[in-house]
C-alpha positions in Angstrom: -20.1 -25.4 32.4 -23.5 -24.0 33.7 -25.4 -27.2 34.6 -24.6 -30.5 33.9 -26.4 -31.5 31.2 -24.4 -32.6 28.6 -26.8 -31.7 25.7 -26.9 -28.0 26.7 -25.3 -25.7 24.3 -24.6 -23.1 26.9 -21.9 -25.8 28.3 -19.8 -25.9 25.3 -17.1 -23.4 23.8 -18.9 -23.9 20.3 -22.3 -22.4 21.9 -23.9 -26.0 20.7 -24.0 -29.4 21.8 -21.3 -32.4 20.8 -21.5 -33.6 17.1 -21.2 -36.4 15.5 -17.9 -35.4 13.9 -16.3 -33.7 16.9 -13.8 -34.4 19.2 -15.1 -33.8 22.7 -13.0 -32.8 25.6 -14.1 -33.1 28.9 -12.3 -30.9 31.6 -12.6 -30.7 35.1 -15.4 -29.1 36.3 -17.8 -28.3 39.4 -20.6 -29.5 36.8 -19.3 -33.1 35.0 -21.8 -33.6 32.2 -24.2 -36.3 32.5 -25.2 -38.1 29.2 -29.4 -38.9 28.9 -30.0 -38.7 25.8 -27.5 -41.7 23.8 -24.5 -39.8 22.0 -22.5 -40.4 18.8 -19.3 -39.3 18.4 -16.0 -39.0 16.9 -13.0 -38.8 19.5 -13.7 -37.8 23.0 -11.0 -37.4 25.8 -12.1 -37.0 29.6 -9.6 -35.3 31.4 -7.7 -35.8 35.0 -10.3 -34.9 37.3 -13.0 -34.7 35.2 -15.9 -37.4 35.1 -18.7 -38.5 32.3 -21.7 -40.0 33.7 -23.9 -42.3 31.4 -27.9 -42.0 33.0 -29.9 -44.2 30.6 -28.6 -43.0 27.6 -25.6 -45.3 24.7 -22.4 -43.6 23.8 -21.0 -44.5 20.5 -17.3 -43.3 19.4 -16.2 -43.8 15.8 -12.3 -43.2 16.9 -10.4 -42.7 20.0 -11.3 -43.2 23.8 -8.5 -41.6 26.0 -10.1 -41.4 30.1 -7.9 -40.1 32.9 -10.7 -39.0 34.6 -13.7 -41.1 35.4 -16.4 -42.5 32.6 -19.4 -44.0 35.0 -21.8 -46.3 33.9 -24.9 -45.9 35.7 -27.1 -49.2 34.6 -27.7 -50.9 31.3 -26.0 -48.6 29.1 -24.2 -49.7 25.9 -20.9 -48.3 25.1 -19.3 -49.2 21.5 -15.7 -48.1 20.8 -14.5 -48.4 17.5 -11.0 -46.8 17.7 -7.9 -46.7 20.0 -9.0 -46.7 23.9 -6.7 -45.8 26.6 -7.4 -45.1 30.3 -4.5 -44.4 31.4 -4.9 -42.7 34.8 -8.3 -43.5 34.3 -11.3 -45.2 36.2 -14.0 -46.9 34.8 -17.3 -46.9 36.8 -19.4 -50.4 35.7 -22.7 -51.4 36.5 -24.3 -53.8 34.2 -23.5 -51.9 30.7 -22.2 -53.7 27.6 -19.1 -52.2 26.4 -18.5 -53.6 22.7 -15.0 -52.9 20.5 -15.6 -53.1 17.1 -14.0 -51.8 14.2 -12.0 -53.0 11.0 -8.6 -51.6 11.7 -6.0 -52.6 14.0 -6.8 -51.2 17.8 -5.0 -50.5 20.9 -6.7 -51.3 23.9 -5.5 -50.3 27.9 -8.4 -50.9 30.4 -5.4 -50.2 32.7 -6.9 -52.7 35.4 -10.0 -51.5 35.4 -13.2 -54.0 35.7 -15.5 -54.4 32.6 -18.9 -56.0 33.0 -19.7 -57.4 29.1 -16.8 -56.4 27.1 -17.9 -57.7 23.4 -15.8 -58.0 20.4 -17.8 -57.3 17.6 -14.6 -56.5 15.3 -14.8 -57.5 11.3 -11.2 -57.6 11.0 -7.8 -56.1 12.3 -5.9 -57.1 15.4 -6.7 -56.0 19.0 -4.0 -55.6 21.4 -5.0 -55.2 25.2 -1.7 -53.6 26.4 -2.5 -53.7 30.4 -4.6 -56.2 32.5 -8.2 -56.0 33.2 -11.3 -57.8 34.8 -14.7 -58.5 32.5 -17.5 -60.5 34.3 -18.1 -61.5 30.5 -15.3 -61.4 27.8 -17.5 -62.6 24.2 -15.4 -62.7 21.1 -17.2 -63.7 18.3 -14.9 -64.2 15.4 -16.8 -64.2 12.0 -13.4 -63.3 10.1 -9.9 -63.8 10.9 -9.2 -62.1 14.4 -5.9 -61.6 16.2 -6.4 -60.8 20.1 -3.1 -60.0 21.3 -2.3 -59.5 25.5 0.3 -57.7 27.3 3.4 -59.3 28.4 3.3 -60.2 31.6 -0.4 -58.7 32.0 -3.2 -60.5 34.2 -6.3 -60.7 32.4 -9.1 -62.3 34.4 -12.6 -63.3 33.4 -15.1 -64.8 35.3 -16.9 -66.4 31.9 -14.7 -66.3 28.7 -16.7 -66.7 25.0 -15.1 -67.9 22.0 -16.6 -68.1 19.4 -15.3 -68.8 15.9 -13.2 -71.5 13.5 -9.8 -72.1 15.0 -8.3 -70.3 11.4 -10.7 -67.5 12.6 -9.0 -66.8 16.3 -5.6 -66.3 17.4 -3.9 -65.2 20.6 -1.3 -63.8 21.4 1.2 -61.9 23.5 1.8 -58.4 22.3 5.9 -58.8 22.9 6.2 -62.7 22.3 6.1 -63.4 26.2 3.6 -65.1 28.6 1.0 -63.3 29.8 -1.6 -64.9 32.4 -5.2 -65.4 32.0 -7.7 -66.4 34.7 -11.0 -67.9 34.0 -13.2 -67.6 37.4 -16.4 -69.2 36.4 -17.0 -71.1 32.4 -14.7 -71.0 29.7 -16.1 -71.9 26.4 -14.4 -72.5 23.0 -17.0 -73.0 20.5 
């Protein structure tokens, strides 16, 4: 890469900057892009090493997130996932972003410990399993249709304020292998 910014074309292997339908890799370099303008797009992967910095600007992805390198958040930035999302190796940097899963099919989810600061489900349908533990300020689900939230076996998922809202025929939980997994509320819990 040249420079940093992630909307210049001279950074790229295609000579042109991320589309909509492409599946982004981000490697290791001595310039990690820095987002500015907000991005849409398909599948993105940000290598070991590697690091994607959000400056003012929304990242949408209409498939898979897989981090083992770093995503940072610099302030109110809004990231939706809508496919598989796996940080295995991974760190995610939060400020004060809202970080929103939605999509119809079933999802995988592995925030592999990592803290989330407004984690929204905004899902119309299809299961979500959260495979590894994790930390939200604010976990929201807000269950217009029938929604399966299922947690990893013996995972620790803590929240300091936990949202639920939908019909108890909307909302189940679960364990993702039929065992007990532990869930720690720090602040308000509310089942609406």
């Amino acid at each position: 890469a040249v420079s940093n910014d992630f909307g210049d074309p001279a950074n790229w292997d295609r000579e042109r900057a991320p589309e909509p339908t492409d599946f982004v890799k981000i490697a290791a370099s001595a310039n990690d892009p820095v987002v500015t303008h907000s991005f849409t797009g398909n599948k993105l992967e940000i290598q070991s090493g590697a690091t994607l910095t959000l400056s003012g600007a929304n990242l949408a992805l209409t498939n898979d997130l897989r981090c083992a390198g770093t995503l940072a958040i610099t302030d109110f930035e809004t990231v939706r996932l809508e496919g598989n999302v796996d940080f295995t190796g991974g760190t995610y940097v939060t400020r004060r972003e809202t970080l929103t899963l939605g999509a119809a099919a079933a999802v995988m989810v592995n925030f592999a410990g990592n803290d989330i600061h407004y984690l929204k489900l905004a899902k119309t349908g299809g299961a979500i399993a959260f495979t590894k533990g994790f930390s939200a300020d604010t976990f929201l689900c807000a269950a217009e249709v029938a929604q399966s939230l299922a947690f990893g076996a013996g995972e620790t998922f803590t929240f300091a304020d936990l949202i639920l809202d939908g019909s108890a025929a909307a909302l189940e939980l679960a364990s993702t292998a039929g065992t007990d997994w532990k869930l720690k509320v720090t602040r308000k819990a509310s089942v609406r």
